[in-house]
N, C-alpha and C positions, 0 to 999 in steps of 0.2 A: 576547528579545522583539522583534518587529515592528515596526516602523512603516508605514503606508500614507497617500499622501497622501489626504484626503478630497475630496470634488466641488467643496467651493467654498476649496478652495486650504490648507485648514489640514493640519495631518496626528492623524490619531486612532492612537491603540496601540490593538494590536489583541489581544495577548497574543503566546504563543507556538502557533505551528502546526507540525504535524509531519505532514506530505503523505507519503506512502511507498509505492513496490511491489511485490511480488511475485512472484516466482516459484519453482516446486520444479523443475531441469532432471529431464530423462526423459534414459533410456539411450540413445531415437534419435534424441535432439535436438541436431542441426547448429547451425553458427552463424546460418544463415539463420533457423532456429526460434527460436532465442535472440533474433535481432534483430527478427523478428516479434513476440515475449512482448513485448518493449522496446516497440516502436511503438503497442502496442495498449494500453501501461498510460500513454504520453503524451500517447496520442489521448482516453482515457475523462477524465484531468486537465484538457486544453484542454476539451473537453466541458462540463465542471461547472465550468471558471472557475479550476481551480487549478495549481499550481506543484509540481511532484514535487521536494522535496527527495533523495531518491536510493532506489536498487533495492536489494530486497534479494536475493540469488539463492540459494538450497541447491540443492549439489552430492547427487546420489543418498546419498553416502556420510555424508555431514554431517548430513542432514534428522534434523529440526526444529532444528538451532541459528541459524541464520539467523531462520529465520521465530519464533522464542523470543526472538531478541535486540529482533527489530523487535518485537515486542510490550513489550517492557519501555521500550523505547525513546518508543512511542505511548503509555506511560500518563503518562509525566510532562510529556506537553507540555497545552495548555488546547483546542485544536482537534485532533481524532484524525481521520486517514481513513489507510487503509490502501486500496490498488486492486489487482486480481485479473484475471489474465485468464479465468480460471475459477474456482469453488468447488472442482475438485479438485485444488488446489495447496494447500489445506487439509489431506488426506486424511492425510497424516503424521501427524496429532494425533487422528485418528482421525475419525467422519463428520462428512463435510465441512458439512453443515447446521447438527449438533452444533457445532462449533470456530465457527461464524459466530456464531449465539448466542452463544454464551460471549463471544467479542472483542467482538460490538457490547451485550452485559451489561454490559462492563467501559467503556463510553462512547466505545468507536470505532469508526468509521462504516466501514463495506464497501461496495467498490462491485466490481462486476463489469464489464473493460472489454468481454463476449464474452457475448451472453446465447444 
């Protein structure tokens, strides 16, 4: 569980939060691609005010075990956000609109750092 100081100096609990990101790598993706996914899933958290507790990444060969873990991972905490650089790093789980539904069904929040 969290703690945050509140505005006028006391601290409020806040529950647990579990801030998380994304990505599925692709075959022609270089480290500068890699480090680009990275940048744009820290930049869409500063954006909205939050704190990326860590990345999740699937390797071509692996997909969807990553991106299944961090799902299981998001339902047990009380605040859920998952962040994307795009909807089709979904696409393993099949259509990507589809698998969005479904995750934010399940009460965690998506956000797209790339519209």
């Amino acid at each position: 569980m969290r703690l945050r100081e509140s505005l006028n100096g006391g601290i409020a609990q806040l529950g647990t939060h579990a801030i998380f990101g994304y990505f599925k790598k692709s075959s022609l993706m270089g480290a500068s691609e890699s480090a680009a996914m990275h940048n744009q899933i820290f930049q869409c958290a500063e954006n909205h005010c939050l704190v990326i507790d860590a990345i999740y990444i699937d390797e071509i060969e692996t997909a969807p075990a990553r991106l299944t873990a961090l799902i299981a991972t998001l339902t047990a905490a009380d605040e859920r956000v998952m962040i994307l650089p795009n909807l089709l790093h979904l696409a393993s789980l099949g259509n990507p609109y589809d698998v969005r539904a479904d995750i934010e069904g399940n009460g965690i929040r998506v956000l797209i750092a790339r519209r």
